[in-house]
C-alpha positions as CSV (number, residue, x, y, z in Angstrom):
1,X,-29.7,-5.7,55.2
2,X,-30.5,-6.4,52.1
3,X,-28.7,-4.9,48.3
4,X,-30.6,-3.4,45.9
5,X,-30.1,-2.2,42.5
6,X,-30.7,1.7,41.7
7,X,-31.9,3.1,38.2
8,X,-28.0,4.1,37.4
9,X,-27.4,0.6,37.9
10,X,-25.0,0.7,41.2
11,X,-25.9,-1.9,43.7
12,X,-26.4,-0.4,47.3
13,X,-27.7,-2.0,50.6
14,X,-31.3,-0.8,51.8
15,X,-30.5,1.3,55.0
16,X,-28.1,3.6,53.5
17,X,-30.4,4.2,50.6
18,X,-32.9,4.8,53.2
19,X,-30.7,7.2,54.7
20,X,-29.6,8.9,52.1
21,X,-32.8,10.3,51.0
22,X,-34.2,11.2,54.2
23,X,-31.2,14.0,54.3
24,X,-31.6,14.0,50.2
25,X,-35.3,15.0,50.6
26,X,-34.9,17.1,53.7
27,X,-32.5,19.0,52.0
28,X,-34.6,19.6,48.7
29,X,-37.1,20.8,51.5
30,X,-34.8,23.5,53.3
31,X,-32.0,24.4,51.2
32,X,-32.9,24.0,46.8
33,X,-29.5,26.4,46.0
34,X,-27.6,23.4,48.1
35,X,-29.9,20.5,46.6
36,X,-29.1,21.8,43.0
37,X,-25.3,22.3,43.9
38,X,-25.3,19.1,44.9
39,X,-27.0,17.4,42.2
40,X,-24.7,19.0,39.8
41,X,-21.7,18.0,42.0
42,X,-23.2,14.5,41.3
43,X,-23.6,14.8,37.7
44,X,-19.7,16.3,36.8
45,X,-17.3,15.9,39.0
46,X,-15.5,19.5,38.3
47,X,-18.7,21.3,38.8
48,X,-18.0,24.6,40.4
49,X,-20.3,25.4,43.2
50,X,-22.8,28.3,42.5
51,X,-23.5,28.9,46.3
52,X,-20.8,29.5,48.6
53,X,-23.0,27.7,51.7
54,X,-23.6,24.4,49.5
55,X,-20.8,22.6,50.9
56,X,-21.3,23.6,55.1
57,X,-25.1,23.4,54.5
58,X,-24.5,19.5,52.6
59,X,-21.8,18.3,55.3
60,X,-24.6,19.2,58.2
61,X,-27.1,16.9,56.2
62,X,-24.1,14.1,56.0
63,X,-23.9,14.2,52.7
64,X,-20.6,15.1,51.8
65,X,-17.6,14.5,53.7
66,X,-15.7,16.8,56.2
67,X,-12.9,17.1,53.4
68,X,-15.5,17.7,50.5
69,X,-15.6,14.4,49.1
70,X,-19.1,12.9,48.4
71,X,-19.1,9.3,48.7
72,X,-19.7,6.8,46.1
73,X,-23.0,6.1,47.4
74,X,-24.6,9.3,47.9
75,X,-23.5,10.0,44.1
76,X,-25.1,6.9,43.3
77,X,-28.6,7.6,45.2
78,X,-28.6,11.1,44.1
79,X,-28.4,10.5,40.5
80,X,-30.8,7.7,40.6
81,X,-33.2,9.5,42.7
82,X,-33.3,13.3,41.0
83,X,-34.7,13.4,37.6
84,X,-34.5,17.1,35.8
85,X,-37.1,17.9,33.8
86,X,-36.2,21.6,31.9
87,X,-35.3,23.3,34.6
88,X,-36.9,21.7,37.3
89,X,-35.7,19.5,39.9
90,X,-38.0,16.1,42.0
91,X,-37.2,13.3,44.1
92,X,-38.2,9.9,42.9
93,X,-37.5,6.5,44.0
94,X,-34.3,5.6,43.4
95,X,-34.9,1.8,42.8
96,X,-34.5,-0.1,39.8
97,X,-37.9,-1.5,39.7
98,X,-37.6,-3.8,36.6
């Protein structure tokens, strides 16, 4: 296993970045009303969530907790690997490449 540093500047170990965004980017691919609740979960922590399935449909994907609570490390992934441009919404690497 090796650490890496992501673009928000968190240090995380490879497989669970690897992890993370195989359930990040299958949800952007099936569910975009979860994905955006999620991202904005990320972004403020006393966001309320638009759409009442966000937080059944993001537990099945294992990215939040059965009590709610999304983990340091998916925060950290997610807000290193979404970037919002207007009102649109893409995946990027999440790795601090400099």
């Amino acid at each position: 296993m090796k650490e890496l540093k992501l673009k928000n500047g968190s240090i995380e170990v490879d497989v669970t970045i690897a992890a993370i965004m195989m359930n990040l980017e299958a949800l952007f691919a099936k569910n975009k009303f979860a994905f955006y609740d999620l991202v904005m979960k990320c972004n403020n922590e006393s966001y309320e969530w638009e759409y009442r399935n966000s937080k059944r449909v993001m537990k099945n994907y294992h990215l939040m907790e059965s009590d709610g609570k999304i983990l340091d490390d998916i925060q950290n992934v997610v807000l290193s690997a979404v970037e919002i441009d207007g009102g649109d919404m893409r995946i990027v690497d999440p790795i601090d490449r400099n």
